[in-house]
C-alpha positions as CSV (number, residue, x, y, z in Angstrom):
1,X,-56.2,15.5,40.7
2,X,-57.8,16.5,37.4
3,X,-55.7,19.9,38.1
4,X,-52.4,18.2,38.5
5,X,-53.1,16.1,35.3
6,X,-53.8,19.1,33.6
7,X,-50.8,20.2,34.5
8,X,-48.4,17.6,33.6
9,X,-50.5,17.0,29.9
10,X,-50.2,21.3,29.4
11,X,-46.1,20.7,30.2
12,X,-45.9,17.6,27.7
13,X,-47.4,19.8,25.1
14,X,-45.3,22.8,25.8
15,X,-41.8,20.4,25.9
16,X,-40.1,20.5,22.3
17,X,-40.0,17.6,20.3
18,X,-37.4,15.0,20.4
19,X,-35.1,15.5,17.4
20,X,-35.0,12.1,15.4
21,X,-32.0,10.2,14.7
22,X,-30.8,10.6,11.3
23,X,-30.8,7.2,9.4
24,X,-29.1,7.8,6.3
25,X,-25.6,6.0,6.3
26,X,-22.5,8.1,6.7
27,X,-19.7,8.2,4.5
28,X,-16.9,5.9,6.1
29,X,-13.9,7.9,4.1
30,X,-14.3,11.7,4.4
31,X,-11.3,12.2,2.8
32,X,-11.0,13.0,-0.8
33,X,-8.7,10.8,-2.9
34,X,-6.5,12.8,-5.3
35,X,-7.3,11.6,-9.2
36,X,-4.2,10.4,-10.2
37,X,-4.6,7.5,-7.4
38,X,-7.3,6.3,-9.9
39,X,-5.5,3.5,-11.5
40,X,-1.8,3.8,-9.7
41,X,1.0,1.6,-9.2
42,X,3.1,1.7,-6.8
43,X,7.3,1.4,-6.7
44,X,9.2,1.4,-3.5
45,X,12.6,2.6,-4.5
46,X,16.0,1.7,-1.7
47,X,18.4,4.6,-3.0
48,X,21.0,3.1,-1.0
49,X,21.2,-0.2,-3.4
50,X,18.9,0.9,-6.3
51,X,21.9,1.8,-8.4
52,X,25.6,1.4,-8.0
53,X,25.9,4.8,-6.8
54,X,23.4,4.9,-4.8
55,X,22.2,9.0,-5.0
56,X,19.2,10.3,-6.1
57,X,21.5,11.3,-9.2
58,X,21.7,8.0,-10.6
59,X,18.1,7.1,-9.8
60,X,17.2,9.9,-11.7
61,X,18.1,8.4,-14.6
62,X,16.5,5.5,-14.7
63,X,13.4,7.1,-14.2
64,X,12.2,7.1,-18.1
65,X,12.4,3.6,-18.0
66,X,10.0,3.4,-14.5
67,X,7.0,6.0,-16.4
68,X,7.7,3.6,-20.1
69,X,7.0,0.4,-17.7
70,X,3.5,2.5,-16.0
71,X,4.3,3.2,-12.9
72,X,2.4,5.8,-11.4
73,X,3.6,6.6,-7.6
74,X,7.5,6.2,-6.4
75,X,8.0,5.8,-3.2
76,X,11.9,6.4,-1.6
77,X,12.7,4.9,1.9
78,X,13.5,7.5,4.1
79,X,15.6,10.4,2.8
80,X,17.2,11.8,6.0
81,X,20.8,11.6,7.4
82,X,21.3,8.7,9.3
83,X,22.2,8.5,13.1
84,X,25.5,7.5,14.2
85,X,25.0,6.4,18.3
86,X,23.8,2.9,18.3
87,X,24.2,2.6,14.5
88,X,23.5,-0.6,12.9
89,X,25.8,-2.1,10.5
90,X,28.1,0.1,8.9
91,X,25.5,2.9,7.3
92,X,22.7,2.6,9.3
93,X,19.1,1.6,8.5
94,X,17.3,4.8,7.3
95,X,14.3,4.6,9.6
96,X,17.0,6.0,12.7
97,X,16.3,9.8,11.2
98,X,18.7,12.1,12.5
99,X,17.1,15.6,11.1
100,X,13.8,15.8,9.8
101,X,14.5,18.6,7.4
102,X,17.3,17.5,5.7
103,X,18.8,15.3,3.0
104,X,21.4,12.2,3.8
105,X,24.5,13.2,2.3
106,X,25.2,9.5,1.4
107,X,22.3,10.1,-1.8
108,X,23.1,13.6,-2.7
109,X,22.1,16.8,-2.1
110,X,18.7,18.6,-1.6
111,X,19.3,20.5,-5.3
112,X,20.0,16.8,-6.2
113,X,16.8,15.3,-4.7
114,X,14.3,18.6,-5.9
115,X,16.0,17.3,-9.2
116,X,14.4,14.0,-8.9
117,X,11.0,14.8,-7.9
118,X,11.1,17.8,-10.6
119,X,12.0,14.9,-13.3
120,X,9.6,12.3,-11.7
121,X,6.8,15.1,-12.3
122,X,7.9,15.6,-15.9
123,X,7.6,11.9,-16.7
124,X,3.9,11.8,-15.2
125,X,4.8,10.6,-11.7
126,X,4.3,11.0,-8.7
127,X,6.8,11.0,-5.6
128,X,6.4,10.0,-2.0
129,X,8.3,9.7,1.3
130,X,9.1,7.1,3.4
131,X,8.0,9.3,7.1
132,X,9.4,7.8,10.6
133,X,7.1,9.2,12.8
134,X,7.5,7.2,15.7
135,X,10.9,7.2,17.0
136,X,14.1,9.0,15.6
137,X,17.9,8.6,16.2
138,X,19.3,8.5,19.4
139,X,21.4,11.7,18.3
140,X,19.0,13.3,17.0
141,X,19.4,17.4,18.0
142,X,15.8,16.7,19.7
143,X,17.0,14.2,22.3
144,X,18.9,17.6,23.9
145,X,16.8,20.5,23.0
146,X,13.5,19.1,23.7
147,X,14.2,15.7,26.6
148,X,10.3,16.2,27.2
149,X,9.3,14.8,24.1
150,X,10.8,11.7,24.4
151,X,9.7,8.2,25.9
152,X,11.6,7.5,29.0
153,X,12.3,4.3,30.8
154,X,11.8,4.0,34.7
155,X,15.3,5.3,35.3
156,X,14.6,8.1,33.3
157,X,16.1,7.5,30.0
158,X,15.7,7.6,26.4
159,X,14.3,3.8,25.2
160,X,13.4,2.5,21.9
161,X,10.0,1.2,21.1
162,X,8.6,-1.2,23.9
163,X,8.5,-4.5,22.1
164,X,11.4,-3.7,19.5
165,X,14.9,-4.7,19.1
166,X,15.0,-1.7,17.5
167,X,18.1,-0.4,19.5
168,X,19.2,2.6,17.2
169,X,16.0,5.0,17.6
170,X,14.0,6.4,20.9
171,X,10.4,6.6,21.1
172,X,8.2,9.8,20.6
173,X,6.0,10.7,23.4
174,X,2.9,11.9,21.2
175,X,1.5,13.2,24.1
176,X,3.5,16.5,23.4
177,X,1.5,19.0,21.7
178,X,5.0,20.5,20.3
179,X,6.1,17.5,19.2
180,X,3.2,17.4,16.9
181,X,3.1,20.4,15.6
182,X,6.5,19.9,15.0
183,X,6.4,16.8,13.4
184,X,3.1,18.2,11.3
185,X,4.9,21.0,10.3
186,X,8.0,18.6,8.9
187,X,5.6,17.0,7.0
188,X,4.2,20.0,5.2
189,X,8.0,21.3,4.9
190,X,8.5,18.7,2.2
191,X,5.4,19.3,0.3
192,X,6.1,22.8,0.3
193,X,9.8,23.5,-0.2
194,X,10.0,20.2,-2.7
195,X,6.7,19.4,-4.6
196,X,6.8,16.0,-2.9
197,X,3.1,14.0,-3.3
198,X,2.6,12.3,-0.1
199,X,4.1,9.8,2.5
200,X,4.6,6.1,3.6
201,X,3.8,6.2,7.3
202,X,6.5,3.8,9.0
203,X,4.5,1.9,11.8
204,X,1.8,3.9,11.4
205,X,-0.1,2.7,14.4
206,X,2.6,3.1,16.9
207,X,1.7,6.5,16.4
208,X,-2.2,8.5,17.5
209,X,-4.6,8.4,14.8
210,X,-5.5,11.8,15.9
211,X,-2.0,13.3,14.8
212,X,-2.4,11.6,11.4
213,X,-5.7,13.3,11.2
214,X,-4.8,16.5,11.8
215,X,-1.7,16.4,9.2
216,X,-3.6,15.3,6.6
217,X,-5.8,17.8,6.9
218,X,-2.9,20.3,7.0
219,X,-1.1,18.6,3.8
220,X,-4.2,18.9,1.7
221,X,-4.1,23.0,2.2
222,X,-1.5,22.6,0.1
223,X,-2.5,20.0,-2.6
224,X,-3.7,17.0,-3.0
225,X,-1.8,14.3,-1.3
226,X,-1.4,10.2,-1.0
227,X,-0.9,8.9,2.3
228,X,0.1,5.0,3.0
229,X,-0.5,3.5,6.4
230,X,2.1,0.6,7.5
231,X,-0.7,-0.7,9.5
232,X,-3.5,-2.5,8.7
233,X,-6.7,-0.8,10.4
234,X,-9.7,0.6,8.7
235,X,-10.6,4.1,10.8
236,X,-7.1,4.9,9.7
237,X,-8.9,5.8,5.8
238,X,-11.7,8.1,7.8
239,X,-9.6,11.2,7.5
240,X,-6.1,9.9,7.3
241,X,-5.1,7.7,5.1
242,X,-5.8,6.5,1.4
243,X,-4.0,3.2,1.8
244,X,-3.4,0.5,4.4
245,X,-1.3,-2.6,4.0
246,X,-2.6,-5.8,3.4
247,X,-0.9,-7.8,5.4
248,X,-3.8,-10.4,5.8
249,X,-3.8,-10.7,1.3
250,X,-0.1,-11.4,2.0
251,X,-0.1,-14.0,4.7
252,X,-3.2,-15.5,2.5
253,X,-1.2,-15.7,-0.5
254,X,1.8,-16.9,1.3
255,X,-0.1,-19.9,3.1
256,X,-1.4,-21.3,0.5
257,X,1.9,-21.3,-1.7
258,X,3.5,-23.3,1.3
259,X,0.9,-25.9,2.0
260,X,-0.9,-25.9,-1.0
261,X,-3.9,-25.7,1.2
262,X,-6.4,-24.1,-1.9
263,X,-8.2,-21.0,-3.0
264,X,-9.9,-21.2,0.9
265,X,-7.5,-19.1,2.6
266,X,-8.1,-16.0,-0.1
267,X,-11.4,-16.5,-0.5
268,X,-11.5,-15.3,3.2
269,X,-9.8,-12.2,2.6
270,X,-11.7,-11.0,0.2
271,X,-14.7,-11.6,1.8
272,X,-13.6,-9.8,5.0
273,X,-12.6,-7.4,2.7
274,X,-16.0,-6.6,1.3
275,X,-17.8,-6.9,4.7
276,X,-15.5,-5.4,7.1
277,X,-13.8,-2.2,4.8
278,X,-15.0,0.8,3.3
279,X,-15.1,0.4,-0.5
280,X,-13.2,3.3,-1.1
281,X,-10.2,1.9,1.2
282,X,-7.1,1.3,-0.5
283,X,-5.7,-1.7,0.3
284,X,-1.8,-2.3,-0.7
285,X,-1.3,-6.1,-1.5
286,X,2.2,-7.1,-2.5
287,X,4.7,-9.8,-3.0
288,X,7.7,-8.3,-1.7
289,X,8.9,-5.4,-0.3
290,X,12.1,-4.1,2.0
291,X,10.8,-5.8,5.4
292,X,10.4,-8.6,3.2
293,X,13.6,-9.0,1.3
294,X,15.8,-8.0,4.3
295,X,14.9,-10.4,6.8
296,X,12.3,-13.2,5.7
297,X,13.4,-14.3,2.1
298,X,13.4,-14.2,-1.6
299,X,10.1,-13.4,-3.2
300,X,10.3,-15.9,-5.7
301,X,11.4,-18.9,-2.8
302,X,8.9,-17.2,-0.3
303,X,6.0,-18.6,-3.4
304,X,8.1,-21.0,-5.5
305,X,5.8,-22.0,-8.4
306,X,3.1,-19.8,-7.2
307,X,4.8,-16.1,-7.5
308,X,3.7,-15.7,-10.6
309,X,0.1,-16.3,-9.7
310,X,0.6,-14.2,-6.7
311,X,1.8,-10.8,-8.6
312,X,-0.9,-11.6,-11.1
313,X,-3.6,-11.5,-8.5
314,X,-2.1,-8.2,-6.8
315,X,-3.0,-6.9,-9.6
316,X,-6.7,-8.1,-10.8
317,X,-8.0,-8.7,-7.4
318,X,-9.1,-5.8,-5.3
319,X,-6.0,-4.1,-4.2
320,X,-3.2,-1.4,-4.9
321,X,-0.4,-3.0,-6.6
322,X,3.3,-2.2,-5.2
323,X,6.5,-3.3,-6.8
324,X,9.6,-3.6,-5.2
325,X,12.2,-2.1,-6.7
326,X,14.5,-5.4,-8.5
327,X,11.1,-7.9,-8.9
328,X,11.2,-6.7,-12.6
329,X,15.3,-7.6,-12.6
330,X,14.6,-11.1,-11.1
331,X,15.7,-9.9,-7.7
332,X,17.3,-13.3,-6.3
333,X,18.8,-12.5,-2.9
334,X,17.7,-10.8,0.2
335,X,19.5,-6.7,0.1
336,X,21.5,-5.9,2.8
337,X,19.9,-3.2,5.3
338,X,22.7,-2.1,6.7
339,X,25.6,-1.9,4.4
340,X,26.2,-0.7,0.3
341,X,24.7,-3.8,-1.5
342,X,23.4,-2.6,-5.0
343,X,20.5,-4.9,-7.3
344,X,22.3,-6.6,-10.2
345,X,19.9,-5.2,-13.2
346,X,19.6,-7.5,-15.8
347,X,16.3,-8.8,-17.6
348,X,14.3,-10.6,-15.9
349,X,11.4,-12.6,-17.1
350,X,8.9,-10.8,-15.3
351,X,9.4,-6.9,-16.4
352,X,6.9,-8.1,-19.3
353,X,4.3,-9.4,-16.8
354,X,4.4,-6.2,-14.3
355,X,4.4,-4.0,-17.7
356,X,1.1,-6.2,-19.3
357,X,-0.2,-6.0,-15.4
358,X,0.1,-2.1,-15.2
359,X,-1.4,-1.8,-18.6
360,X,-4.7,-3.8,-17.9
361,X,-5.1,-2.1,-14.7
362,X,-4.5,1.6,-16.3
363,X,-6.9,0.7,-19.3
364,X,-9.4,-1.7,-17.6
365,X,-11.7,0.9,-15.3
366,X,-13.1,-2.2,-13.3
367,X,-9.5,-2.5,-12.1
368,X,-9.0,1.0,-10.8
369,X,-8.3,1.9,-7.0
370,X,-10.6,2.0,-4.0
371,X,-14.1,3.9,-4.8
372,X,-13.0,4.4,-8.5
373,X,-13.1,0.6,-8.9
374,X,-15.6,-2.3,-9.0
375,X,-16.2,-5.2,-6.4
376,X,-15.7,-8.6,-7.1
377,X,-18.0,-10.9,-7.9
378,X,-17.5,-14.3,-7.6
379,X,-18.1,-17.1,-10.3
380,X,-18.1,-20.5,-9.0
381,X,-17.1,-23.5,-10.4
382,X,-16.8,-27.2,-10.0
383,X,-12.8,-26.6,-8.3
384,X,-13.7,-24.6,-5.8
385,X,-11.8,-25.5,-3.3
386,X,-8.8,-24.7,-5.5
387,X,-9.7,-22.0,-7.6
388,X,-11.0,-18.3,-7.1
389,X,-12.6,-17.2,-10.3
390,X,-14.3,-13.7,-9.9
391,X,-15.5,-11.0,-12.4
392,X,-15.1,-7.1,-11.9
393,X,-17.0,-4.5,-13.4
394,X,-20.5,-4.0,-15.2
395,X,-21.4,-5.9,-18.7
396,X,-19.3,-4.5,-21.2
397,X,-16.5,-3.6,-19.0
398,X,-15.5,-6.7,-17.4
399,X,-12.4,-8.3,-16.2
400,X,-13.0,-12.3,-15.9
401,X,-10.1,-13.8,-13.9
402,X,-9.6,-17.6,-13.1
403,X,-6.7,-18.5,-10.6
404,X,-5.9,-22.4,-9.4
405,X,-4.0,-21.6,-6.0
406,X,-2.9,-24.7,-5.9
407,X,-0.3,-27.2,-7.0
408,X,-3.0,-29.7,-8.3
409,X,-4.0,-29.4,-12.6
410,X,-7.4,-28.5,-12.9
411,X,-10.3,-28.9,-15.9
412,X,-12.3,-25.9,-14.5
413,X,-16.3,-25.6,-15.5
414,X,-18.7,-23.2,-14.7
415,X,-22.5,-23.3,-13.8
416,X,-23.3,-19.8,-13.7
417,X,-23.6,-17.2,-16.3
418,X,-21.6,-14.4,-13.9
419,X,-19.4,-14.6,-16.5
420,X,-20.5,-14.8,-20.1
421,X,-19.8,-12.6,-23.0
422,X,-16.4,-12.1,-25.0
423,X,-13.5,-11.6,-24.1
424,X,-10.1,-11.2,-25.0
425,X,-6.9,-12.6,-23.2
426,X,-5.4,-10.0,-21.4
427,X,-1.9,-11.5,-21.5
428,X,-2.0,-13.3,-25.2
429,X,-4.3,-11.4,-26.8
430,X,-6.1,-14.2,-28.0
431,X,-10.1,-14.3,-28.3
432,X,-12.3,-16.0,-25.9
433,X,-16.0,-16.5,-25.4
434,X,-17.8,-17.8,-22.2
435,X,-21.6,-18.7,-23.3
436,X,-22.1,-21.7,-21.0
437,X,-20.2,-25.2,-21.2
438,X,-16.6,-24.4,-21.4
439,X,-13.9,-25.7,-19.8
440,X,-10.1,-24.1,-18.5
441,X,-7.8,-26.9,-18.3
442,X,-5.1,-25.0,-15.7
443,X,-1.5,-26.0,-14.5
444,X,-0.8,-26.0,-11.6
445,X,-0.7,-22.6,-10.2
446,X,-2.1,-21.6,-13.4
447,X,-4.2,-18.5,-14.0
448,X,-6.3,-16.8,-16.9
449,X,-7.2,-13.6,-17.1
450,X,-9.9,-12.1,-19.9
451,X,-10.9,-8.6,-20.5
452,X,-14.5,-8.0,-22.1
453,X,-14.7,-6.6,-25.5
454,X,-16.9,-4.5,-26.8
């Protein structure tokens, strides 16, 4: 016995030691986000209806005016010819790509379109593409010289996405290996042969993260890149994407315009938002956009008195701005997908809030993007159910914003000191000071928001 217990204590000495778990957090974003995300702003562009030509010619020119208002990022709905089997409407939606590689004649030509992204770059901006991942035209050359790679129904043939009325386009089968490199190497084609800066993912989580992955990491041989998810799922910013939508900000915002329900709804959000999401996760938060205008409503009858209040906070809050291309014009009916229907461009009484919003949020470095800008923190007051006031950034570098979402006038007060210093109004330029005992009287749907001076 004392021979065997020898034994067994001379093997437990001999055994190696159990490596120890290591404890120190991981990052949740490996990738690196390019600088010039820092602080950008977003514009979805529509070629088809952005001017009355509709070619990347005549949105070239307009492009001065987009850098003088601060945007930072364009990004153009798909580029690619258009199929014709199964077409909808008379020109077809864009997202039923017939060649990956190629420019739709209907906007120009590819001298036309290196043109615009060589002018965009000039001006300071960046360029990105609209990228249909997920399905492509029912004509496309692929459906014949490569069947395999395509979703088939029980009877064998080509289907559009299960759940879709999306009857021009058939669905990818990801499970192809040569479909993704294909597909991967499309995506690096435009970097390369055009100097483009990054995509749009259409329905990003129809298609394997895995693929995503593996692009990104090919685009960023080849420079620094921003990618936006249309999908709304945090391990997609691991080693994908910089940006997600947020959808949730959007149906927040868009409940309580409707039932004048209070600052409750938000106030959610953004506290999922800091418990649930990496800090460096880009989240897009907008008040309109193509989906939007083509087949819910108007922007501005979507939030009736409380747009305004909306776009502000898209801006302040934590978030990356987008604009959709007409907001600034007063866009005041819903676009037609399908057919030749170009914005009527006129001045509208919001180009001077967007251009004062991009402003703040390029000079105010508490406003910045993902893990270049601050948290919020928020300041409660004595309307909380109807207003979300918040500060962002350290002393000295503050924004201090006050929002009543709701249709009721408010005298707000505060009892804590989250917020005191001076300030200056960000939209009047006015002085303010915050020391303890002052009130906001608020309109409905009313908002202040104060930058800290030095």
């Amino acid at each position: 016995m004392r021979l065997a217990i020898s034994l067994i204590a001379a093997a437990l000495t001999a055994a190696p030691a159990l490596a120890q778990p290591d404890y120190a957090p991981q990052p949740l974003v490996a990738i690196e986000n390019a600088d010039w995300t820092r602080d950008a702003v977003l514009y979805q562009l529509n070629t088809r209806q952005f001017t009355a030509e509709g070619t990347f010619a005549a949105a070239q020119k307009h492009l001065p005016w987009l850098a003088d208002m601060g945007v930072d990022i364009i990004w153009l709905m798909p580029i690619h010819p258009i199929g014709e089997l199964h077409r909808k409407g008379t020109l077809g939606s864009p997202y039923a790509v017939r060649d990956y590689r190629a420019v739709n004649p209907e906007f120009g030509t590819e001298a036309e379109f290196r043109a615009f992204v060589d002018e965009a770059h000039r001006l300071g901006m960046k360029v990105i593409l609209d990228w249909v991942a997920n399905h492509s035209a029912f004509d496309n050359p692929l459906t014949q010289t490569h069947p395999e790679w395509y979703t088939r129904s029980p009877e064998g043939a080509l289907m559009s996405p299960v759940g879709t009325d999306w009857s021009d386009v058939a669905d990818f089968d990801f499970s192809q290996p040569a479909l993704r490199q294909y597909m991967t190497e499309s995506l690096v084609y435009w970097v390369r042969e055009f100097g483009i800066d990054g995509y749009r993912a259409d329905v990003a989580g129809y298609v394997p993260l895995d693929f995503w992955e593996t692009a990104r990491a090919e685009l960023d041989k080849l420079k620094p890149v921003f990618m936006l998810a249309e999908w709304e799922q945090r391990d997609l910013h691991a080693r994908a994407f910089d940006a997600t939508y947020a959808w949730k900000w959007k149906e927040a915002m868009q409940r309580i315009a409707k039932d004048g329900s209070g600052a409750s709804a938000i106030r959610s959000y953004y506290a999922e938002q800091a418990e649930s999401w990496p800090h460096a996760a880009m989240r897009m938060t907008y008040t309109d956009n193509h989906d939007q205008n083509s087949w819910d409503a108007v922007a501005a009858d979507i939030y009736g008195p409380a747009y305004e209040s909306a776009i502000a906070l898209s801006f302040v809050g934590i978030g990356l701005p987008l604009i959709y291309n007409g907001q600034e014009a007063d866009l005041d009916r819903q676009l037609a997908f399908f057919e030749k229907d170009p914005i009527t461009w006129r001045p509208g009484r919001y180009d001077g809030l967007f251009r004062r919003l991009i402003a703040l949020k390029t000079e105010m470095p508490a406003l910045h993007n993902g893990r270049f800008g601050a948290g919020m923190v928020e300041v409660p007051s004595n309307a909380a159910d109807d207003v979300f006031a918040f500060t962002r950034g350290a002393a000295g570098e503050r924004v201090f914003a006050v929002f009543n979402l709701s249709p009721r006038t408010q005298a707000v007060s505060f009892d804590h000191a989250r917020h005191h210093g001076r300030y200056v109004d960000a939209l009047s330029g006015e002085a303010a000071a915050f020391a303890g005992g002052e009130t906001i009287d608020l309109a409905p749907w009313g908002y202040r928001i104060f930058s800290e001076s030095k």
